[in-house]
Residue frames as qw, qx, qy, qz and C-alpha x, y, z in Angstrom:
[[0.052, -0.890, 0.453, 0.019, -101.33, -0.15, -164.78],
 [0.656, -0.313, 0.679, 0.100, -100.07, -3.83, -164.05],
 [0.759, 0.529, 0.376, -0.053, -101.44, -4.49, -167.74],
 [0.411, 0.890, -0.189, 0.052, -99.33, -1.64, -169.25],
 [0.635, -0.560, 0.522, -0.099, -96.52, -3.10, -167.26],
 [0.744, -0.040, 0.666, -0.040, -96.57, -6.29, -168.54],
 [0.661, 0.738, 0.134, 0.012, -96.79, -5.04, -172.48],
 [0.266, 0.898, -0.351, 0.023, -93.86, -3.12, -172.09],
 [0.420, -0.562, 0.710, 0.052, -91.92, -5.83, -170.37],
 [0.795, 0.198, 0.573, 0.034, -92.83, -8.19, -173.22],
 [0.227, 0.973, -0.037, -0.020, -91.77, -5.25, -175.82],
 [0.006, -0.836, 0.549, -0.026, -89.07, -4.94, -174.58],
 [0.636, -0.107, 0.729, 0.229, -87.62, -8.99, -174.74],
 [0.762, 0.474, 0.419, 0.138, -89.07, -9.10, -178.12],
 [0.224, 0.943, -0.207, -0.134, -87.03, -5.94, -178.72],
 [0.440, -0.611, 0.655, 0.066, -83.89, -7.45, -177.20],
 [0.658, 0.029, 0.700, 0.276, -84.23, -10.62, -179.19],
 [0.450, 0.863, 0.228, -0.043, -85.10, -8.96, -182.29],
 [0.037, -0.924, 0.365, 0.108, -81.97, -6.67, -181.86],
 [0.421, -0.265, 0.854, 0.150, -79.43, -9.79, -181.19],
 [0.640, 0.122, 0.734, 0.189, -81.13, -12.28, -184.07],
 [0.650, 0.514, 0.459, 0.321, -81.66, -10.06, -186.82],
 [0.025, 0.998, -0.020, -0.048, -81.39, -5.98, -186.56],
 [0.409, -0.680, 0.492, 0.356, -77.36, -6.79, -185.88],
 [0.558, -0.080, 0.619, 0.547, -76.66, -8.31, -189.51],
 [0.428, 0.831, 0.303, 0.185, -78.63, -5.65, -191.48],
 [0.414, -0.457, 0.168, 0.769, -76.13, -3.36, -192.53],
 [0.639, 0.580, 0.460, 0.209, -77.30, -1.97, -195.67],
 [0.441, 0.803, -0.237, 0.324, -74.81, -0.06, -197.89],
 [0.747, -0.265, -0.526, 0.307, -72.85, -1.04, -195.50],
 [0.155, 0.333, -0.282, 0.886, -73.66, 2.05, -192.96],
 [0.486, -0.253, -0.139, -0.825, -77.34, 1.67, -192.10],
 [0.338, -0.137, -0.865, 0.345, -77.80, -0.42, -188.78],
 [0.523, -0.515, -0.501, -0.458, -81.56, -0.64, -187.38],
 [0.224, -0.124, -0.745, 0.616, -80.95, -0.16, -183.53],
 [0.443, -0.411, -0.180, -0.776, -85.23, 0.09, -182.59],
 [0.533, -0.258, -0.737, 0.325, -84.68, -1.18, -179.16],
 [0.085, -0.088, 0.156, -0.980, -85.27, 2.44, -178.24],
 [0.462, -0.309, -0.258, -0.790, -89.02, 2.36, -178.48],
 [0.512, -0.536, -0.658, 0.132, -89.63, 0.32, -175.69],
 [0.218, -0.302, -0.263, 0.890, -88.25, 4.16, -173.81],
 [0.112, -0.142, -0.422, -0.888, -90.70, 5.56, -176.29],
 [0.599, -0.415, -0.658, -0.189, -93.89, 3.70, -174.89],
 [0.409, -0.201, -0.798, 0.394, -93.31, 4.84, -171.65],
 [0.198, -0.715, -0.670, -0.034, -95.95, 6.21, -169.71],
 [0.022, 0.658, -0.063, 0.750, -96.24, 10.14, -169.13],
 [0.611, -0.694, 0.114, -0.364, -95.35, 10.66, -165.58],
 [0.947, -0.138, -0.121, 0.262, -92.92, 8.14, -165.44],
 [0.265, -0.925, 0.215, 0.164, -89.84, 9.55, -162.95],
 [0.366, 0.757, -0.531, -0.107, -86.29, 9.52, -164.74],
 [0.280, -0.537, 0.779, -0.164, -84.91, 7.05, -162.38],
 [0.750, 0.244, 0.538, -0.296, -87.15, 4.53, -163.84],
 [0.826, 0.556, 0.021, -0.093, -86.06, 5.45, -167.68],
 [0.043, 0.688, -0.724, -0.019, -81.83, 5.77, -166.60],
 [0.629, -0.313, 0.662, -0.263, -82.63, 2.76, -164.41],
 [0.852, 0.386, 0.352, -0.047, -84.63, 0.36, -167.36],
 [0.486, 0.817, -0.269, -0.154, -82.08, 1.96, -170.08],
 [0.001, -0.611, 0.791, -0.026, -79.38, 0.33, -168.53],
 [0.626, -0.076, 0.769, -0.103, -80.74, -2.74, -167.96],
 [0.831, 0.532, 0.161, -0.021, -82.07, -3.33, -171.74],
 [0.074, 0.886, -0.445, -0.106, -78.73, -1.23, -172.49],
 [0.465, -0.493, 0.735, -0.031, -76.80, -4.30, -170.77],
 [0.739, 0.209, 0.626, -0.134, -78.73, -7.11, -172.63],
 [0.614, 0.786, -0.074, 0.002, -78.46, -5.66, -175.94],
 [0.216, 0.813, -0.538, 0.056, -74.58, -5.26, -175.14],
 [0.584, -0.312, 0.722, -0.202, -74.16, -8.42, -173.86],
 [0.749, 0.401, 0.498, 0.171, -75.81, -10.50, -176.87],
 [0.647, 0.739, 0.148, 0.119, -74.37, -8.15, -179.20],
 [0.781, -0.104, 0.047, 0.614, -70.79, -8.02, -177.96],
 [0.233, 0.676, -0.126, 0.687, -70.70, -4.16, -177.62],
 [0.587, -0.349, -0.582, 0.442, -69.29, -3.34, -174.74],
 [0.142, -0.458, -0.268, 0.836, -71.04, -0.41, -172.85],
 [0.052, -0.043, -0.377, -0.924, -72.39, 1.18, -175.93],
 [0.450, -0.424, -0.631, -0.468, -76.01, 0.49, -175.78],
 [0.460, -0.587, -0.531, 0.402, -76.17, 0.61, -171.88],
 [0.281, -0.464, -0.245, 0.804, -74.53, 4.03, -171.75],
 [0.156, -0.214, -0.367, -0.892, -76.56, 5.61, -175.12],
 [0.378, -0.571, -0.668, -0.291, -79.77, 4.23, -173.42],
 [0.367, -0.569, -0.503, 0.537, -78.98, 5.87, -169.99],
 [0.300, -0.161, 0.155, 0.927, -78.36, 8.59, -171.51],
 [0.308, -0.357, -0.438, -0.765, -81.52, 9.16, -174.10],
 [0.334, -0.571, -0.734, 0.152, -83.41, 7.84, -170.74],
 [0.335, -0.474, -0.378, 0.721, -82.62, 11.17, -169.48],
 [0.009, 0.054, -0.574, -0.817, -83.77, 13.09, -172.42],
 [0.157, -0.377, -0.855, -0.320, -86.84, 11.12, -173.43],
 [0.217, -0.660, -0.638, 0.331, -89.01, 12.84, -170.68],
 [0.028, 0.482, -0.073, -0.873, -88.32, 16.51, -171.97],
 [0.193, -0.145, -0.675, -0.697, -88.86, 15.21, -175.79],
 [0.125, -0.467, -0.875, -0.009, -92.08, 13.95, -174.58],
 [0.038, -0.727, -0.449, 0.519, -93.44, 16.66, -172.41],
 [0.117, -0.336, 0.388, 0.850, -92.28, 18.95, -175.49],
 [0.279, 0.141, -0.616, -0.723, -94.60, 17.20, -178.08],
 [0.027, 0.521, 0.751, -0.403, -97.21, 16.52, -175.94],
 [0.134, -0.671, -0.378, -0.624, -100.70, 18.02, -177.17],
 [0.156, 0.240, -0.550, 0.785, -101.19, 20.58, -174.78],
 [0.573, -0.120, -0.250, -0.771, -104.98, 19.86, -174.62],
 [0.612, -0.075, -0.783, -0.087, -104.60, 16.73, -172.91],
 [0.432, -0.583, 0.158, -0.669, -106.61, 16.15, -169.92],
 [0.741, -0.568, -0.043, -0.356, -105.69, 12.82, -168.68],
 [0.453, -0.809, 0.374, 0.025, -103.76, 11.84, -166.14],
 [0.691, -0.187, 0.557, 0.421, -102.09, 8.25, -167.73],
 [0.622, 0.677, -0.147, -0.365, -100.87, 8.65, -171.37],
 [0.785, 0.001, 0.486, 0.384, -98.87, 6.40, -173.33],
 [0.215, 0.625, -0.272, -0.700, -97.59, 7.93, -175.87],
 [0.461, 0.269, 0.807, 0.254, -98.73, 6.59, -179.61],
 [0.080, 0.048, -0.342, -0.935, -100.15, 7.90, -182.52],
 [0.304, -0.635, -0.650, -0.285, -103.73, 7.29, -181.32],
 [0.296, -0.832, -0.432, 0.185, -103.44, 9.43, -178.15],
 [0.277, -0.513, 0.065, 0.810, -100.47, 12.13, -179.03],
 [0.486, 0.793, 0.020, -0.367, -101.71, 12.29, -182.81],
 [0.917, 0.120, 0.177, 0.337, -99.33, 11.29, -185.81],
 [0.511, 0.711, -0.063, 0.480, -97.39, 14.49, -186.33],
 [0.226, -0.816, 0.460, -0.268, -96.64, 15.36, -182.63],
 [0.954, -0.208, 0.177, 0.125, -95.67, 11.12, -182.22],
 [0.854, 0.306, 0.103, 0.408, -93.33, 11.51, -185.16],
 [0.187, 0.854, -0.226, 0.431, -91.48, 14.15, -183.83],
 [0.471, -0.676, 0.496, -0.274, -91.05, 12.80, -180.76],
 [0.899, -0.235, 0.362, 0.080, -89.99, 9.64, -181.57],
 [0.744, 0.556, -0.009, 0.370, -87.76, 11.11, -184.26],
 [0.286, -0.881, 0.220, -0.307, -86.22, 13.34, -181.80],
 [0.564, -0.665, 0.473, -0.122, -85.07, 10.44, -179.23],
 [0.909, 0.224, 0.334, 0.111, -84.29, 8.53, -182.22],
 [0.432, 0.818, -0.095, 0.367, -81.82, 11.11, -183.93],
 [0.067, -0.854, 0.400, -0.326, -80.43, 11.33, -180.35],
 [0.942, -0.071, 0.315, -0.096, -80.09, 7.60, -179.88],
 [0.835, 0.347, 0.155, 0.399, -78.45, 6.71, -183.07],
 [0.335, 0.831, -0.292, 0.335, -75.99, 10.01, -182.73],
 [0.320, -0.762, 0.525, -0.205, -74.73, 9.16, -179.22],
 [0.959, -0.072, 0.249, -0.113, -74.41, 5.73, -180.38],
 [0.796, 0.565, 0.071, 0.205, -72.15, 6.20, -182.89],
 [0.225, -0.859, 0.369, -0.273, -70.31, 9.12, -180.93],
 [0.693, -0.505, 0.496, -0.134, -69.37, 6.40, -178.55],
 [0.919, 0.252, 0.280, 0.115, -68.39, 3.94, -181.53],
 [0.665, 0.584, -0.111, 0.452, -66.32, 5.71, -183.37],
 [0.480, -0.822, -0.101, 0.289, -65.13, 8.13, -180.28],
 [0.313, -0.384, 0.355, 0.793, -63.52, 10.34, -182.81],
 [0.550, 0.723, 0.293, -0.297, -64.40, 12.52, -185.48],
 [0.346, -0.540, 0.565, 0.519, -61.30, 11.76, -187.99],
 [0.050, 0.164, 0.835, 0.523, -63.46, 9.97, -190.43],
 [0.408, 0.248, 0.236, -0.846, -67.07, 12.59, -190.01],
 [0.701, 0.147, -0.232, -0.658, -68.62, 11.97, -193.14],
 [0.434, -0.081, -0.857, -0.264, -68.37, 8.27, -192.95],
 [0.118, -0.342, -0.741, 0.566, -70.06, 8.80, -189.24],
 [0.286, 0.273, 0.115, -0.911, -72.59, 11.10, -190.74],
 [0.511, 0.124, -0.629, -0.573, -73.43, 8.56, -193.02],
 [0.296, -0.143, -0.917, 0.226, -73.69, 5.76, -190.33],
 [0.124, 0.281, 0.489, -0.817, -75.92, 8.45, -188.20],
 [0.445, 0.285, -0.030, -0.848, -78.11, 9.43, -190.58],
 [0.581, 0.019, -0.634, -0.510, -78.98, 5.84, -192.23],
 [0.226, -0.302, -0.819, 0.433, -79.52, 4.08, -188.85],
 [0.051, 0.329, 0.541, -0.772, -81.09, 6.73, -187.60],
 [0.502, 0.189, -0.477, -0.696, -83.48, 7.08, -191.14],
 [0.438, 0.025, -0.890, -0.124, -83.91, 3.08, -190.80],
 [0.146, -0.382, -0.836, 0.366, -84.96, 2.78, -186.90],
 [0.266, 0.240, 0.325, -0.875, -87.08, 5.24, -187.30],
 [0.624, 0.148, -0.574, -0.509, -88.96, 3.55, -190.33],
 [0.510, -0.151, -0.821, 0.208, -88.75, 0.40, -188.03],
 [0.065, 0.136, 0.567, -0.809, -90.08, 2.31, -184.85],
 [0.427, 0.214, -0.071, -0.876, -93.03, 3.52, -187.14],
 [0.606, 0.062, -0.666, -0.430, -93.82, -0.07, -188.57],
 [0.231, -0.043, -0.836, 0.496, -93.47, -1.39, -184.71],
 [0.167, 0.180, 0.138, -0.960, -96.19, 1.65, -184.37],
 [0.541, 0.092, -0.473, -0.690, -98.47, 0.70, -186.61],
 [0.694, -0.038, -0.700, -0.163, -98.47, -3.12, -185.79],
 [0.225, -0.249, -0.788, 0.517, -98.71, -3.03, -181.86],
 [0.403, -0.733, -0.515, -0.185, -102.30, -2.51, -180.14],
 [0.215, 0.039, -0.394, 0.893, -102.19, 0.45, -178.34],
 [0.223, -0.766, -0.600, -0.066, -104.92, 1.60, -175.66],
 [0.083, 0.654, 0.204, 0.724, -104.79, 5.43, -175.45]]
């Protein structure tokens, strides 16, 4: 447990720097911003009690809004999906599973119930992010466009994060 611990707190810095030194200056067409600090909430452990994913959200939340000069936005979308993330999960959970820790990953949920669920808290990530950015819907489609290529991008970026981290099942 101390092991899984220790992954995700290391996850999650490389997220944090990651986010702050490069993910903030990709903009492509300028709409499509990469925000795959989420997936350190993704990784956590089935069973884990909300107060643990509001609690951690805000803190990465802070860090991310701190180095990246949004104020509040990232602290209050992460508390937020924290509160979420634990339904998506139990939702697209195999129901066949018999033990007690899981991580979630595409070695122990499978790849078609992972990618739902991490498209899920990723679709609701990158909408309440934006929500909170633009806090108005006067200009939709250019916010539909920002939603839907971020939220197209970190998920590609969540999935290549997938692939390339060791995961024990």
């Amino acid at each position: 447990m101390l092991q899984n611990i220790v992954r995700l707190v290391l996850w999650v810095l490389i997220l944090v720097l990651l986010q702050a030194t490069l993910f903030n200056h990709i903009h492509l067409l300028g709409y499509a911003t990469p925000l795959p600090y989420v997936y350190f909430l993704l990784k956590m452990p089935l069973g884990t009690s909300r107060v643990v994913y509001i609690g951690s959200g805000f803190v990465v939340g802070l860090l991310i809004d701190i180095l990246s000069s949004t104020p509040g936005m990232a602290a209050a979308t992460l508390c937020a999906v924290g509160l979420v993330t634990p339904l998506l999960l139990t939702a697209f959970i195999p129901k066949d599973r018999d033990e007690e820790l899981l991580i979630p990953s595409v070695k122990s949920m499978g790849s078609t119930p992972f990618m739902l669920y991490a498209g899920s808290v990723t679709v609701v990530h990158c909408a309440l992010f934006f929500l909170i950015e633009a806090f108005s819907f006067s200009h939709w489609q250019e916010l539909l466009l920002k939603f839907a290529g971020s939220a197209l991008l970190t998920f590609l970026i969540i999935l290549a994060f997938e692939a390339i981290r060791p995961s024990k099942s």
